[in-house]
Backbone as XML, in Angstrom:
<?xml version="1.0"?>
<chain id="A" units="angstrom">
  <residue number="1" name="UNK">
    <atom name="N" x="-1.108" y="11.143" z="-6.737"/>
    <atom name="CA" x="-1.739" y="10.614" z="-7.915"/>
    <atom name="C" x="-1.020" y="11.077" z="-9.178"/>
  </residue>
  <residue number="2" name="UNK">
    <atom name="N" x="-0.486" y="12.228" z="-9.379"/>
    <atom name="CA" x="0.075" y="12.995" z="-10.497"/>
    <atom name="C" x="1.095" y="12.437" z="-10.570"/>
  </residue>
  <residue number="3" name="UNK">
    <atom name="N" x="2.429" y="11.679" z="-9.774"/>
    <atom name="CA" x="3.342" y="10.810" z="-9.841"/>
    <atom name="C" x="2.967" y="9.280" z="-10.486"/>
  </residue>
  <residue number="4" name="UNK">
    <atom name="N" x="1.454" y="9.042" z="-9.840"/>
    <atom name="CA" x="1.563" y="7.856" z="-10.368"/>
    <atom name="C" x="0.810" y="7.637" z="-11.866"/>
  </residue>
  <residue number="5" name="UNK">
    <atom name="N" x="0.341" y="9.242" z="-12.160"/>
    <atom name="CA" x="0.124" y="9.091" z="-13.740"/>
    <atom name="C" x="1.053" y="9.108" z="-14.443"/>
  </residue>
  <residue number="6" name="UNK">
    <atom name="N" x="2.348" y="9.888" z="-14.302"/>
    <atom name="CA" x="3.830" y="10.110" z="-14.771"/>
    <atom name="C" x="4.469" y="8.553" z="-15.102"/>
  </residue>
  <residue number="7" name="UNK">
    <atom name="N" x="4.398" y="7.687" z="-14.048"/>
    <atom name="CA" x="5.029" y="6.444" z="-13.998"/>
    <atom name="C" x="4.138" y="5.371" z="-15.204"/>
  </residue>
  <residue number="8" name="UNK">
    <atom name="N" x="2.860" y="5.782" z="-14.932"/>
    <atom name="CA" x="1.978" y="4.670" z="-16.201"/>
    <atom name="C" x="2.286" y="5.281" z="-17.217"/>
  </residue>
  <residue number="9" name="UNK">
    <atom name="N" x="2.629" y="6.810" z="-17.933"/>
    <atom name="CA" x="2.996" y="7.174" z="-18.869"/>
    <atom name="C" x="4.155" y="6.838" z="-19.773"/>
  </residue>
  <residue number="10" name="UNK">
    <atom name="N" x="5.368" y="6.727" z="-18.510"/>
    <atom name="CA" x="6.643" y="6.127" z="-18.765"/>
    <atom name="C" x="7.144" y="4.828" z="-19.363"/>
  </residue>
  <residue number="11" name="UNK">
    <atom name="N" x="5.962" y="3.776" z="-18.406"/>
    <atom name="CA" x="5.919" y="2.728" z="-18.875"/>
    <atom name="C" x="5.450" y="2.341" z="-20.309"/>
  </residue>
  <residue number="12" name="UNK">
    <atom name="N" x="4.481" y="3.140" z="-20.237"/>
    <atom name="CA" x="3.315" y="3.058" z="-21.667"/>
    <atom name="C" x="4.363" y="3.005" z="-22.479"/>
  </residue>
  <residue number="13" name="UNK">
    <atom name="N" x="4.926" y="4.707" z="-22.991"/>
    <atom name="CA" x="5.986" y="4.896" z="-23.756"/>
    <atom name="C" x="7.178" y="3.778" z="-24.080"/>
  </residue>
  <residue number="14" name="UNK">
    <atom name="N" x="7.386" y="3.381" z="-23.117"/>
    <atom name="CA" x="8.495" y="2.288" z="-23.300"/>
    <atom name="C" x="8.051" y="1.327" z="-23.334"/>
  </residue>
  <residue number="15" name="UNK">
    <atom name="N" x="6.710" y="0.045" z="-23.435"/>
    <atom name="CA" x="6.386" y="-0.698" z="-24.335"/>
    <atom name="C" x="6.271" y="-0.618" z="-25.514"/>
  </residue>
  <residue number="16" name="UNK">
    <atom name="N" x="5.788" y="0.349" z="-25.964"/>
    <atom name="CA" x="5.840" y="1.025" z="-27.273"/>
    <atom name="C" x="6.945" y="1.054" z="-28.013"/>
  </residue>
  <residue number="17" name="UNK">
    <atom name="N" x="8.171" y="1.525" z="-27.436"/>
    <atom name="CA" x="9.112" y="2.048" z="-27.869"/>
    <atom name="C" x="9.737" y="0.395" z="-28.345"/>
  </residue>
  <residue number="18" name="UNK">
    <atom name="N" x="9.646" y="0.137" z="-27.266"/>
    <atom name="CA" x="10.140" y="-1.869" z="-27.335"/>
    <atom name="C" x="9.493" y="-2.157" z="-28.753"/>
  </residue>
  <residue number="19" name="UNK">
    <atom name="N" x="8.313" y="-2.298" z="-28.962"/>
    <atom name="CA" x="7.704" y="-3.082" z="-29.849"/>
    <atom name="C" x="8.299" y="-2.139" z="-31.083"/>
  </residue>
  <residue number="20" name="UNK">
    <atom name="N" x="8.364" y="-1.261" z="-31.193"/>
    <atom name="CA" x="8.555" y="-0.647" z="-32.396"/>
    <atom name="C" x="10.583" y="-1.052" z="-32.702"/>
  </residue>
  <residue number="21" name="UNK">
    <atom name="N" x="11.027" y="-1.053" z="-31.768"/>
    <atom name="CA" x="12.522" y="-1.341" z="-32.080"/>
    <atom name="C" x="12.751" y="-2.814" z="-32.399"/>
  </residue>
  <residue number="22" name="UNK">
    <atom name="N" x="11.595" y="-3.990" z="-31.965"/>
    <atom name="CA" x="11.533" y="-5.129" z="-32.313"/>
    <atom name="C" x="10.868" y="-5.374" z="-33.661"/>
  </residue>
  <residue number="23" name="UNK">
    <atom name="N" x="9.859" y="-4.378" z="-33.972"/>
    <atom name="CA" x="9.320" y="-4.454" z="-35.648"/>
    <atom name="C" x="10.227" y="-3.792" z="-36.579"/>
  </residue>
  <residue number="24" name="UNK">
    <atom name="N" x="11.578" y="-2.889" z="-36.126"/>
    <atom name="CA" x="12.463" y="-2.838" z="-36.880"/>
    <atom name="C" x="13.521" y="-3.260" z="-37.179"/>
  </residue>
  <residue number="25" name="UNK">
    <atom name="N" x="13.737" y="-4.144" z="-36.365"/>
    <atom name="CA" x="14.889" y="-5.769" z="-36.274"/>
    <atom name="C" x="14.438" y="-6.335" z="-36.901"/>
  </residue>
  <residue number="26" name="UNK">
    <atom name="N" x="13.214" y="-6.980" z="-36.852"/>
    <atom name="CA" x="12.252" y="-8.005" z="-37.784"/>
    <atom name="C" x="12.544" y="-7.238" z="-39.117"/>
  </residue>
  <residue number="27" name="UNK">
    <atom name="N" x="12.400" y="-5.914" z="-39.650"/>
    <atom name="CA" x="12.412" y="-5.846" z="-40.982"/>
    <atom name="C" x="14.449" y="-6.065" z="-41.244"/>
  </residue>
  <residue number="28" name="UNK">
    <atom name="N" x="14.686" y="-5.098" z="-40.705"/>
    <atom name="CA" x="16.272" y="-5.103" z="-40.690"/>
    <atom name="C" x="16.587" y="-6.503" z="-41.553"/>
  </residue>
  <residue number="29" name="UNK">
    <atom name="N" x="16.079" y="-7.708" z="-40.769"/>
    <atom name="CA" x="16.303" y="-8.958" z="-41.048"/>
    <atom name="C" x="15.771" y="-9.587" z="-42.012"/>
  </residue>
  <residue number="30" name="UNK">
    <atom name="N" x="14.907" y="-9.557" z="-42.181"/>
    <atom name="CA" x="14.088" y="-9.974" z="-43.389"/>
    <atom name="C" x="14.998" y="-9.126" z="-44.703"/>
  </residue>
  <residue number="31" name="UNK">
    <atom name="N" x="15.217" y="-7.876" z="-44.746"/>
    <atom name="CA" x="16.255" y="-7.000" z="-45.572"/>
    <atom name="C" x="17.430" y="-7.849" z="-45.880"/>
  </residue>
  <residue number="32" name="UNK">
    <atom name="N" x="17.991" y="-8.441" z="-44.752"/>
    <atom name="CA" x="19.110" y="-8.981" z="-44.869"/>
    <atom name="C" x="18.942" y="-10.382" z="-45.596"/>
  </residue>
  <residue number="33" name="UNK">
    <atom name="N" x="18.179" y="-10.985" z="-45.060"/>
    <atom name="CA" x="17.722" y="-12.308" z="-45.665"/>
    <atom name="C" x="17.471" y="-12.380" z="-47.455"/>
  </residue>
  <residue number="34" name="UNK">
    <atom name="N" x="16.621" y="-11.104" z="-48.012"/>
    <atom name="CA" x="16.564" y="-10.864" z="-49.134"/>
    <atom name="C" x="18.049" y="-10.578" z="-50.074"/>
  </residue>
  <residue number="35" name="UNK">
    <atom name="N" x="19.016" y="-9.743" z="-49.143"/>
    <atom name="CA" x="20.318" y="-9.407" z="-49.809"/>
    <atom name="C" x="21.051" y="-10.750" z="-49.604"/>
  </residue>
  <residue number="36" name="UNK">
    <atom name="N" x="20.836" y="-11.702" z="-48.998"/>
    <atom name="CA" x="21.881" y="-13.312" z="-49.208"/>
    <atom name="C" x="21.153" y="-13.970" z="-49.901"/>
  </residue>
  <residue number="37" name="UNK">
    <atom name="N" x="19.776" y="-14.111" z="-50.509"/>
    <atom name="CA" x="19.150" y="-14.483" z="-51.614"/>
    <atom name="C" x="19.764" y="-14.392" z="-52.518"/>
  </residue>
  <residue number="38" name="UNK">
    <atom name="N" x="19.633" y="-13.253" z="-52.969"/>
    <atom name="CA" x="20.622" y="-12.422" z="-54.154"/>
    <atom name="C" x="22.126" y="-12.542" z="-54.437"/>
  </residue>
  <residue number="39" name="UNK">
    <atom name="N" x="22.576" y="-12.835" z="-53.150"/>
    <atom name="CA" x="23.979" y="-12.726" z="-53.108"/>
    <atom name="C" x="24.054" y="-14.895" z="-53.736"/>
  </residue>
  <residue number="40" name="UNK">
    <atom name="N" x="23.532" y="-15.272" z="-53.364"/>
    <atom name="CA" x="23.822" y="-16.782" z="-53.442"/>
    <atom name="C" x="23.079" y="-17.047" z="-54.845"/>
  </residue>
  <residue number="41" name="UNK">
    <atom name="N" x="22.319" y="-16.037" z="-55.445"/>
    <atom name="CA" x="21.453" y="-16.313" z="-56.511"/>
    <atom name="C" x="22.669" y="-16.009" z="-57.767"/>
  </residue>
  <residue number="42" name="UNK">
    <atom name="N" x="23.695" y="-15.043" z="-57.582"/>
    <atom name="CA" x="24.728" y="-14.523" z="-58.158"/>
    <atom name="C" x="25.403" y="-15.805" z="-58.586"/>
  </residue>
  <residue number="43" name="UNK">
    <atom name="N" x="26.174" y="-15.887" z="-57.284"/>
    <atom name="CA" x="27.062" y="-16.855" z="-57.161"/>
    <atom name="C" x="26.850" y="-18.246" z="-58.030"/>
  </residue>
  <residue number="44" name="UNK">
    <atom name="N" x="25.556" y="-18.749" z="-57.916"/>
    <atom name="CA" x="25.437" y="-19.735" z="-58.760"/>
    <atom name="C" x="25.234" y="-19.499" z="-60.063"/>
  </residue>
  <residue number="45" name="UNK">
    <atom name="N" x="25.063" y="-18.443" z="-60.468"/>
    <atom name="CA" x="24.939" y="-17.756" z="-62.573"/>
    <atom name="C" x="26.735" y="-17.810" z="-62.082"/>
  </residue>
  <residue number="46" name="UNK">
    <atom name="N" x="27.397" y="-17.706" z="-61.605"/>
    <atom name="CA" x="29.034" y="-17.163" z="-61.886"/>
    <atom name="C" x="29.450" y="-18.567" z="-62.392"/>
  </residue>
</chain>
């Protein structure tokens, strides 16, 4: 039984870990999306 609490723990952790490395891609991107705003917002005042 103590193995197979270890293994639901493992898993747990690493859904977690997933979702949190996917809500920081999502911002990453959205970041990026805001800096080619800007960058194309430039370009057309030049």
């Amino acid at each position: 039984m103590s193995k197979m609490r270890y293994v639901i723990c493992v898993l747990a952790l690493g859904l977690m870990a997933c979702n949190t490395i996917n809500g920081i891609g999502k911002d990453i991107a959205k970041g990026g999306e805001k800096v080619q705003q800007a960058a194309t917002s430039v370009q057309k005042k030049i």
